[in-house]
N, C-alpha and C positions, 0 to 999 in steps of 0.2 A: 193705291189708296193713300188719301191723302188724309192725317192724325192732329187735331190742334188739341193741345192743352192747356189749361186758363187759370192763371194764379195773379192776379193783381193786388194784392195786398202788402203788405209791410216787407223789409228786405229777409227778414228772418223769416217769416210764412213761405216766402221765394225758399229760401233754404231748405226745408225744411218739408219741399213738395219735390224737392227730387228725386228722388229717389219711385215716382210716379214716369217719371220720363223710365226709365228701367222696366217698371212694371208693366205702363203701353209697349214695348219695344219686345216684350218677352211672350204679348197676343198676341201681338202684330208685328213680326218679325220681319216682313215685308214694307209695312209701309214707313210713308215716309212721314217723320214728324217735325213739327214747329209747335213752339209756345209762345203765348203770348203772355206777356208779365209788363210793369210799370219800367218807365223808361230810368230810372235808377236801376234796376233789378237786372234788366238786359244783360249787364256786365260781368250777374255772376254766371249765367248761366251757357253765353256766347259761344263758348268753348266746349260746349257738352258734345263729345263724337257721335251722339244717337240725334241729336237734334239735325233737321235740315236747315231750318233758321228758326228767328225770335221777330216777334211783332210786338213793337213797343204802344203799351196803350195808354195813352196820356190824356188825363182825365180834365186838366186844364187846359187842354189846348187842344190839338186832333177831335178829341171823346168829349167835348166840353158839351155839356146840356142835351137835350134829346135831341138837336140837329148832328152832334157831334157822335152819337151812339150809331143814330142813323148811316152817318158816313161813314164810320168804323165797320157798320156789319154789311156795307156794301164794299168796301174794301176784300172783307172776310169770305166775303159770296163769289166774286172774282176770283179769288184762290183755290177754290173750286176744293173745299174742302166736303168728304167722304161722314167725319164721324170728330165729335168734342168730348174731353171730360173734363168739367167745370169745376174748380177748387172753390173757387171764389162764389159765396154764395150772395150775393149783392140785386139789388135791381139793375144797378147798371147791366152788371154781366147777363143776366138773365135778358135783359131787354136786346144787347148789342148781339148776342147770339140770336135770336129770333130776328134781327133785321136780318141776318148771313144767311137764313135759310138752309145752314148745314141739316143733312135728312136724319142723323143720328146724335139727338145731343144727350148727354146722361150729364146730370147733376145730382145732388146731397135733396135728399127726403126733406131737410129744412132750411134748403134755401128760398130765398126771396122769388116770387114767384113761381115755385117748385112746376107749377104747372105746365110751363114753358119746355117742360124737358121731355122728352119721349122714356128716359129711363132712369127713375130716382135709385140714390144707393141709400143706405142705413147711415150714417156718421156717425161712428164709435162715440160714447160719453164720455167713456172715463180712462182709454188709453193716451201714450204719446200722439202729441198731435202729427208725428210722421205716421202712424199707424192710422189717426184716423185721415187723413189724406190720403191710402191706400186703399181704405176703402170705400172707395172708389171704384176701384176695380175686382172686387170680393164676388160679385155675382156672374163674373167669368173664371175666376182661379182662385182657393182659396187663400187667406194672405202669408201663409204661412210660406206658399209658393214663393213667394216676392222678395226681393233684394231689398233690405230697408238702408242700407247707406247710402250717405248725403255726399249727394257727387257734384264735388265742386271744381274746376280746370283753371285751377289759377295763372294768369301769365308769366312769363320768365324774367329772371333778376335783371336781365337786359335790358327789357321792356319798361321799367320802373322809372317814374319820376327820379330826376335826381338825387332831391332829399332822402326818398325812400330808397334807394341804391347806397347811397352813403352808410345809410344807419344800415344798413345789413353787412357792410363790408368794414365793421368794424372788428377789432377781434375781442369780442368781447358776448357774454349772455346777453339774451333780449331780453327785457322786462317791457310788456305790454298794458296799460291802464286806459279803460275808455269810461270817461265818469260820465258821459254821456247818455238822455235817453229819450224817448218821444214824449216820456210820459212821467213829470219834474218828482212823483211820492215811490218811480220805480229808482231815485239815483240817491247811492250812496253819498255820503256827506261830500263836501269836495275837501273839506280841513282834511278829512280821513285818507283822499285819496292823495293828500300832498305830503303827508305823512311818509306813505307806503314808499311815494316818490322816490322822495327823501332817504328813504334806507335802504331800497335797490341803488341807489348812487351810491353809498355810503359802503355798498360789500362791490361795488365795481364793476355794475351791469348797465347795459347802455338801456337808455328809461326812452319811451316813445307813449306819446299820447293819441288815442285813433276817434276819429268821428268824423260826423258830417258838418258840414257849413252852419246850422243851428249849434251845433257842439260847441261850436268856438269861444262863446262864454265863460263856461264852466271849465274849459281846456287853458286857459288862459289864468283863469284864477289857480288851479293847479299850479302851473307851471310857472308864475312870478317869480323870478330871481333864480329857480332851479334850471340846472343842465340838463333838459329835458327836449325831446323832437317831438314838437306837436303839431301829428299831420292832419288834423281838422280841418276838412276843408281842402285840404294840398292835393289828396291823391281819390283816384277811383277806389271804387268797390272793387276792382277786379283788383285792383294794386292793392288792396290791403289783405284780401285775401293771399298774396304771395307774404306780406309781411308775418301775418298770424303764422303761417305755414312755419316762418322757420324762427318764430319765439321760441325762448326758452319758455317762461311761464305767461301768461294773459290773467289780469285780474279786470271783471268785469258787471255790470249790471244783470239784471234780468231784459236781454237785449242781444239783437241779433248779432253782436259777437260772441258770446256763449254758442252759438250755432255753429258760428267758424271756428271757434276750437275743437268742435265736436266733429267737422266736417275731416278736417287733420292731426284731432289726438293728443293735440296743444295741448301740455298741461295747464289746468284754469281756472279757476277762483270766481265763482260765482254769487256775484251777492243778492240774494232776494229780499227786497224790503218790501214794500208794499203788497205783492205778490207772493201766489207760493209754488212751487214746483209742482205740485200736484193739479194744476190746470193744465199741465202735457205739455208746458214750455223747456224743461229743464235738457239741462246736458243730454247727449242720445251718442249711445255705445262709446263714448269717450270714458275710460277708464283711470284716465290721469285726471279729472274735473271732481269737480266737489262743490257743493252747495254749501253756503253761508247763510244763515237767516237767525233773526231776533225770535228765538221761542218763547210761550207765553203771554204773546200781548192779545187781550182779547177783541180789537180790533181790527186782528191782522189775518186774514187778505181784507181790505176795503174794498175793493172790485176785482174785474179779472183784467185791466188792463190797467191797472193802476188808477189815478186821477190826475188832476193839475196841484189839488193843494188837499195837504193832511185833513181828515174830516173830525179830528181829536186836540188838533192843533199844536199836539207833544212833539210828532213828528219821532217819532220813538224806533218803530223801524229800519231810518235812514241816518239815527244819530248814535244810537245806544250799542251796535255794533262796537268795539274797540278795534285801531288799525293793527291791536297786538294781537288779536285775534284771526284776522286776516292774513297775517303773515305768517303764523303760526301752521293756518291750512294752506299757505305758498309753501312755504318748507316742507310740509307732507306731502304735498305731488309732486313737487321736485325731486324727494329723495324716491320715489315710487318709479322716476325712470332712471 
């Protein structure tokens, strides 16, 4: 039997649906499984030893338009795939599975064309979002059954870019800051984050700045004139996940590195500004992580994915944090390991 799994969404939803790979694996202990996920995302999941392989589905190019779903789910139907569970609840997906003609697709009660699926599950409201991507698979095992850690196979220090081999072979603590995020009302101040910089330099920790190619902005404005390694842009996703792995502390957004602390136990410093943990994005079974957030403002969460610009215009959230405060919850998961 042949098992796809379908998570196309942001790298953190990738993360964050692992632990699904586990839970197919533990029905179907026989067959044989691939996931298909966004051609960024592939890198974190490459190395999973349950997977057989990863199908990258790239929505601008390959997937592009309803010719491109079409090709995708003739691709899908060639693979002679058995049976799907569908994370992603999207038209696309719904659409590209129906070209595939797999005979058993089960997706979420409220996804986008729910009708398209031979077997809808319930999608938890109000738990972690790893819990409600397991249910999923609730009307075969209950979820209590299920393995919820986030299994992530980061590559070896050998295999590392350069730069990122350098900064690990230093003797010194890691201090981790990604002021980066998709979404400009989920990012803390950048003065704030240059602050922080600043004073992990200052007790003697080698400081690294982590994002993506969009990051490079705000990673830049950070790190002007300071002794900082900013690999925005420089390294994979699979390479940053070995980095986070062996930080000392990670101070970060509401953003899919909180995920990767959470995946390796990193102590982590999470700041939620515009958002709030209570939409089932926060930390998961990381015990060293802690949430940061501005209490009290009465227009805080704005959305559940943030926005592009304050809808108050104070921007209070993202600025009224203090970097003293932040440091303060560095220092208490530091001394906690």
């Amino acid at each position: 039997m042949r098992i796809l799994i379908v998570q196309t969404s942001y790298l953190g939803d990738t993360i964050l649906s692992t632990p699904v790979i586990a839970g197919v694996h533990r029905l179907h202990p026989a067959a044989q499984l691939w996931m298909m996920t966004t051609p960024a995302a592939t890198g974190l999941v490459e190395r999973d030893p349950l997977l057989k392989g990863v199908i990258a589905f790239d929505k601008r190019k390959e997937a592009a338009g309803l010719t491109g779903l079409v090709r995708m789910g003739q691709r899908l139907r060639k693979m002679g795939f058995d049976r799907v569970y569908a994370l992603q609840r999207s038209y696309r997906t719904a659409l590209t599975l129906l070209a595939s003609g797999i005979p058993h697709r089960t997706g979420f009660q409220n996804a986008k064309l729910s009708f398209i699926y031979h077997t809808v599950r319930s999608r938890r409201a109000s738990d972690h979002d790893v819990l409600r991507n397991l249910s999923i698979l609730t009307g075969e095992a209950p979820i209590t059954e299920f393995d919820t850690r986030l299994r992530l196979y980061p590559p070896s220090r050998e295999a590392l870019a350069p730069d990122a081999n350098h900064l690990l072979m230093q003797n010194k603590p890691l201090a981790l800051l990604v002021p980066g995020s998709a979404w400009p009302t989920k990012m803390w101040y950048w003065k704030h984050y240059r602050t922080v910089a600043a004073h992990f330099l200052e007790r003697d920790f080698a400081v690294a700045l982590l994002g993506g190619p969009a990051d490079q902005p705000v990673n830049q404005r950070v790190a002007d004139n300071l002794d900082v390694v900013d690999l925005a842009g420089k390294i994979t996703v699979a390479e940053a996940m070995t980095i986070v792995q062996n930080a000392r502390i990670m101070i970060c957004n509401d953003s899919m590195a909180l995920h990767l602390a959470s995946a390796f136990s990193t102590p982590c410093v999470a700041i939620f500004c515009a958002t709030c943990p209570s939409f089932g994005f926060g930390p998961w079974r990381n015990r060293r992580a802690v949430v940061v957030e501005q209490k009290g403002l009465p227009c805080k969460p704005c959305a559940r994915h943030g926005g592009k610009t304050c809808p108050t215009g104070t921007r209070a959230c993202m600025e009224m944090l203090s970097p003293e405060e932040i440091l303060a919850a560095a220092d208490k998961v530091m001394m906690s390991t």
